[in-house]
LODO-315121 format. One record per residue (C-alpha): residue in three letters; z negated, y negated, x negated. Coordinates in steps of 0.02 Angstrom, whole numbers, plus 50000, padded with zeros to 5 digits. Layout:
ALAZYX...
% end
This chain:
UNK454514566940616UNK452914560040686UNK453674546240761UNK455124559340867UNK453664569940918UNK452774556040984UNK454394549441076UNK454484565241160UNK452714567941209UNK453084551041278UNK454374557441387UNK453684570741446UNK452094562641516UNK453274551641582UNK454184565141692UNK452544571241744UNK451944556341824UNK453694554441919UNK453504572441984UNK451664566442046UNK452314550742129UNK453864559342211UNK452564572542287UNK451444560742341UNK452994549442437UNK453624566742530UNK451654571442581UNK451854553742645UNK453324554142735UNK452984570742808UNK451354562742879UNK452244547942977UNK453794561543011UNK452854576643059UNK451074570343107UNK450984585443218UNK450904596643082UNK449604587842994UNK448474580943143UNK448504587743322UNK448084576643462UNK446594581343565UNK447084588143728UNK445744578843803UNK446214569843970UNK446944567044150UNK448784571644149UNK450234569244293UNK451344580444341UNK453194575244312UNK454824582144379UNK454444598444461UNK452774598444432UNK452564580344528UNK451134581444622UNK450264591044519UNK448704587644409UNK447764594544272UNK446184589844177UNK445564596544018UNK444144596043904UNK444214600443723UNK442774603143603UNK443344611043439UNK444464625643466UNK443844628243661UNK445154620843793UNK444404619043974UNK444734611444142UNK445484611344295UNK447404613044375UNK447864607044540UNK449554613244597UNK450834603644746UNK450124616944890UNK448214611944864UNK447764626744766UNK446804622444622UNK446514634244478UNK444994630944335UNK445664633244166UNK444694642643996UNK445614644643836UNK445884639943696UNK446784631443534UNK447724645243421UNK446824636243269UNK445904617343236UNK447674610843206UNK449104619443316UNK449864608843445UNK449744624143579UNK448294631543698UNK448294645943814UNK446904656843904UNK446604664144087UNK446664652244262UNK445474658044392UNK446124654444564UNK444934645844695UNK444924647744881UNK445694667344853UNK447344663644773UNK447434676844620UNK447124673144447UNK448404667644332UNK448694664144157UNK449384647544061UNK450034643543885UNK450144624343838UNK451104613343712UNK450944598843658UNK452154586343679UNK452414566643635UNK451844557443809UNK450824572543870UNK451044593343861UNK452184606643931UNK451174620844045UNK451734636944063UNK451024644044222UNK451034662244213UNK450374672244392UNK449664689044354UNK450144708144420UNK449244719644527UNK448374723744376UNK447974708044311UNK449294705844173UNK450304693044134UNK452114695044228UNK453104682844105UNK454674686544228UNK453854674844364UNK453294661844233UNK453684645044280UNK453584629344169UNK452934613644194UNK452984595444122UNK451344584644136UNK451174566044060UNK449734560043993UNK448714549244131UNK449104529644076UNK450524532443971UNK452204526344009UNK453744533243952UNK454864522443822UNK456344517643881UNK458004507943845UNK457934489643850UNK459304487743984UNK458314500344095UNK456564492044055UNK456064478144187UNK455794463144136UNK454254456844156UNK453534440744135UNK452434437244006UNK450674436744079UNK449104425544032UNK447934434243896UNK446574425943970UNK445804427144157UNK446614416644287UNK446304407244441UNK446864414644633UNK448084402444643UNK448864407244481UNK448664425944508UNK449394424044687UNK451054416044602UNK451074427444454UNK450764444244481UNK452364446544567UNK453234444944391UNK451994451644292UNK451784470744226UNK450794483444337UNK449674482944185UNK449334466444159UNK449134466244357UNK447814475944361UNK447054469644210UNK447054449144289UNK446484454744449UNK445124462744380UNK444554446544290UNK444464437644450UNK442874432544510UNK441964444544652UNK442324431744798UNK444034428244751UNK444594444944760UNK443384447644909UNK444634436044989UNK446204444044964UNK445374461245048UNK445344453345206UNK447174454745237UNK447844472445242UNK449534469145189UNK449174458445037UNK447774472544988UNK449214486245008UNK450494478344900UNK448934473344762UNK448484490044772UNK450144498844751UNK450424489244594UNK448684492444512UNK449064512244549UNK450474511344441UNK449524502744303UNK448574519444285UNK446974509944189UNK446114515444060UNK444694526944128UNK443204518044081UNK444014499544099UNK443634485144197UNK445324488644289UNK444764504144331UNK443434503844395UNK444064490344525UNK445474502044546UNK444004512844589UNK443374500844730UNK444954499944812UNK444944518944830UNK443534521244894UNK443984504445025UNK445384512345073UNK444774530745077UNK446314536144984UNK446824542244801UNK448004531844712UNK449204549744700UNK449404553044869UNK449584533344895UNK450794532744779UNK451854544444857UNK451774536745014UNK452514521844957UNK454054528044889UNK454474536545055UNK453984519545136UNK455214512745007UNK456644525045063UNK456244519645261UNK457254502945270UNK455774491645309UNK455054488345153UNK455764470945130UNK454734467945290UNK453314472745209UNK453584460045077UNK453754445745185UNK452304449745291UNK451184454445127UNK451724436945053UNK451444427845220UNK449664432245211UNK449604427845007UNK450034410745091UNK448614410345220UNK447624413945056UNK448054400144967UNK447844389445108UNK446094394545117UNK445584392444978UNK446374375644942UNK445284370345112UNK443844377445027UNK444074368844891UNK444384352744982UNK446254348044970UNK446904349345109UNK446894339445274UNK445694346745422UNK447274349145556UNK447964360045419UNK446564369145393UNK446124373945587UNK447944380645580UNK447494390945448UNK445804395845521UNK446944400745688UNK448434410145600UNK447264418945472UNK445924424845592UNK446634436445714UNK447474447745553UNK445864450945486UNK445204456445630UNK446634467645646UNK446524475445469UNK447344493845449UNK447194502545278UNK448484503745159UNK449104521545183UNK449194518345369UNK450304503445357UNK451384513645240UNK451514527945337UNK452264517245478UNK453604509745352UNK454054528045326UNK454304531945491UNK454814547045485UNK454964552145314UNK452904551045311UNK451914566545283UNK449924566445341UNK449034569245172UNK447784585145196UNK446364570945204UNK447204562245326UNK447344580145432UNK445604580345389UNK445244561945497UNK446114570245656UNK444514570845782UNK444034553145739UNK445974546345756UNK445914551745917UNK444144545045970UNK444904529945884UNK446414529046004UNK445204535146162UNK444074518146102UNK445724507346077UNK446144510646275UNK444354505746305UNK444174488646192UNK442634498546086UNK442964501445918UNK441954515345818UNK440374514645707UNK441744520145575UNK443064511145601UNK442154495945590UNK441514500445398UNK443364502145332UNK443394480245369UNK443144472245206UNK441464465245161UNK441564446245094UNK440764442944975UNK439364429444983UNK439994410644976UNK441724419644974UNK443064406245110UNK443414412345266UNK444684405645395UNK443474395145522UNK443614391245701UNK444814377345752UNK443454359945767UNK443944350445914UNK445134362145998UNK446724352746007UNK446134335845989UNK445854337145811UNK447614327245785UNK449274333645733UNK449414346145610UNK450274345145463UNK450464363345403UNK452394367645426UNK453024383345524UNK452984397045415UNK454744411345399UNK453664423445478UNK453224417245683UNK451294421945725UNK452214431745850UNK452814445545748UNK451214446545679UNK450304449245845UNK451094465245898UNK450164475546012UNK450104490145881UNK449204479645737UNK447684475445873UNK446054482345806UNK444814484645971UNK443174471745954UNK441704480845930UNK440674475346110UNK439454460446067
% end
C-alpha cells in the first residue's frame, strides 16, 4: 500500500513539473512571437515619411510615458507634437499638434509598427475638436532602417572590406559596394584623401548621393562626414535626395556617370603622381585636364537640377538664394565672382595633391597618358565656367 501511494505521489509531482515547463516554453515563445506585447520599442528617433507621406518628417522624444517632438508635413508646415503613451508598454501614442507659422492646431494618434510607426493626422474644427472625417493616415520609417526584402529584388552588392581602405581601392570599390558600407569606408579615409575627391563636383555629387542613402547612424563617424558634406553643399540630404531621382527620370543620368567617373580617373592619376609612379608628361596632362574643373566646381544639387531639366523643382532654400543667383549671373557677365560663391570651393586639406601647372610648357616630351572616352571638350562647356575671382 505504501509502495502504490508513493508511485502515485510520484506521478503526480511528475505532472506538475511538466505543466511548469510547458508554461514556461509558451511565455517563451510568446516573447520571440509577440515581443510587442511584452516590450514596446521606444519611439525615440528621426523617422521618414514613406508613400504618401514622402517628404515628410517627424522627430520624437520619449521619456517614460511623455511622447514629444516635431512633424514636418510635404507643404513646409511644421507642427510640434505633445502626447503621450496610453501606458509604459502599449505600442500607441497620441496627444495635440500645435501648428506654427498660423496653420491651426491639429491632433495625432501613433502606432507602432515593425520598421517605424503609422501617424494618424487628425486637423481640428472651428472649435477645436477632433474632425475624425478629415483624418488622414500616414506611414513613417524609422531613420536608418531599410526595409527587408526578397532576395531576387535585393541588389547585390559586393562584399566590402571590414577594415579602412586606400583611395585607390575606395575609388574602384564603392561602385559595388552597399550605400552603407559606402559611407562607412569613406569615412575611414584619411582627411586629405577625401579632401581630394571634393575638388571635383561631379565625383562629390555621386559620393554624396550614395552616403544619403546610407542614412548613418546619428552619432557615427559616417555621419558626421555626412554632416560635412551638407553643410559643403548647403543642402539636406532629403531634398537632395529627391532631386536625384527626378535627375534619374531626365535621360541624362548615364552622362552623369561618365563624367563623375572621368574625374574619379583624374583622381587616381593624381594621386599616383603624388605618390611618385607615374611619368612627369603624364602628370602635366593631368595637372592640365584636372585644373580647369576645379575651378569650375558647381554643387551637387545644381548639377542635378540641370540633369532634371525640367522635371526639377527649386527647393524653398534654393528660392531662398534668389538675390545672390542673380548677382551671381550679373558677376558671371563681368568675370568677378562673389565673396560667396567663392566659399562653396572646397578647402584642401594641408599636404592634400593637387593637379600642378604643366613644367616646361610643351617641351616636357611626349606624353604618355592615353585619350580618355570623355574629350576635354565636353567638359569645357561654356555653362560649367565658374568666373575668377580678380587677382
Amino acid at each position: 500500500m505504501m509502495r502504490g501511494l508513493a508511485a502515485r505521489y510520484a506521478a503526480f509531482d511528475m505532472m506538475e513539473a511538466v505543466r511548469a515547463l510547458s508554461a514556461l516554453l509558451l511565455l517563451g515563445m510568446a516573447t520571440i512571437v509577440f515581443p510587442h506585447s511584452l516590450r514596446a520599442a521606444t519611439f525615440s528617433g528621426g523617422y521618414d515619411g514613406i508613400g504618401d507621406a514622402a517628404g515628410m518628417s517627424l522627430t520624437l522624444s520619449q521619456i517614460e510615458r511623455r511622447v514629444v517632438g516635431s512633424l514636418s508635413l510635404q507643404g513646409g508646415a511644421v507642427y510640434t507634437l505633445n502626447g503621450e503613451r496610453e501606458d509604459a508598454q502599449s505600442g500607441t501614442a497620441q496627444g495635440a499638434l500645435s501648428a506654427r507659422g498660423g496653420q491651426r492646431d491639429a491632433f495625432f494618434h501613433i502606432e507602432e509598427r515593425p520598421l517605424g510607426l503609422q501617424l494618424l493626422f487628425i486637423p481640428a474644427t472651428a472649435e477645436g475638436e477632433p474632425d475624425l472625417g478629415r483624418a488622414s493616415e500616414y506611414s513613417f520609417l524609422k531613420r536608418g532602417v531599410r526595409p527587408t526584402v526578397t532576395e531576387e529584388a535585393s541588389p547585390r552588392y559586393k562584399v566590402a572590406p571590414e577594415e579602412p581602405v586606400d583611395i585607390l581601392a575606395f575609388i574602384d570599390g564603392f561602385r559595388g559596394w552597399s550605400p552603407r558600407d559606402t559611407a562607412r569606408l569613406y569615412a575611414g579615409l584619411p582627411e586629405r584623401q577625401r579632401a581630394l575627391i571634393l575638388l571635383y563636383d561631379h565625383a562629390t555629387a555621386e559620393l554624396m548621393w550614395r552616403i544619403c542613402e546610407a542614412a548613418p547612424e546619428e552619432g557615427s563617424i559616417a555621419a558626421r562626414r555626412l554632416a560635412e558634406l551638407q553643410e559643403r553643399q548647403q543642402t539636406d540630404c532629403e531634398s537632395y535626395l529627391r532631386v536625384v531621382e527626378r535627375a534619374k527620370k531626365g535621360g541624362l543620368f548615364s552622362e552623369f556617370l561618365r563624367r563623375s567617373q572621368f574625374q574619379l580617373e583624374l583622381i587616381r592619376a593624381t594621386v599616383l603622381c603624388d605618390r611618385g609612379e607615374t611619368g612627369a608628361a603624364r602628370c602635366a596632362d593631368v595637372s592640365a585636364l584636372g585644373s580647369p574643373l576645379i575651378l569650375r566646381w558647381r554643387r551637387a544639387d545644381a548639377i542635378m537640377r540641370e540633369l532634371a531639366g525640367a522635371d526639377a523643382e527649386p527647393d524653398v532654400h534654393e528660392n531662398a538664394r534668389e538675390p545672390e543667383a542673380a548677382a551671381e549671373r550679373e558677376a558671371g557677365e563681368t568675370s568677378l565672382v562673389p565673396a560667396a560663391e567663392a566659399e562653396t570651393v572646397p578647402q584642401l586639406a594641408p599636404g592634400a595633391p593637387i593637379p600642378l601647372p604643366r613644367p616646361g610648357g610643351g617641351e616636357e616630351g611626349v606624353s604618355d597618358f592615353g585619350p580618355d572616352a570623355l574629350p576635354l571638350a565636353a567638359e569645357t562647356v561654356e555653362q560649367y565656367r565658374l568666373p575668377l575671382a580678380r587677382p
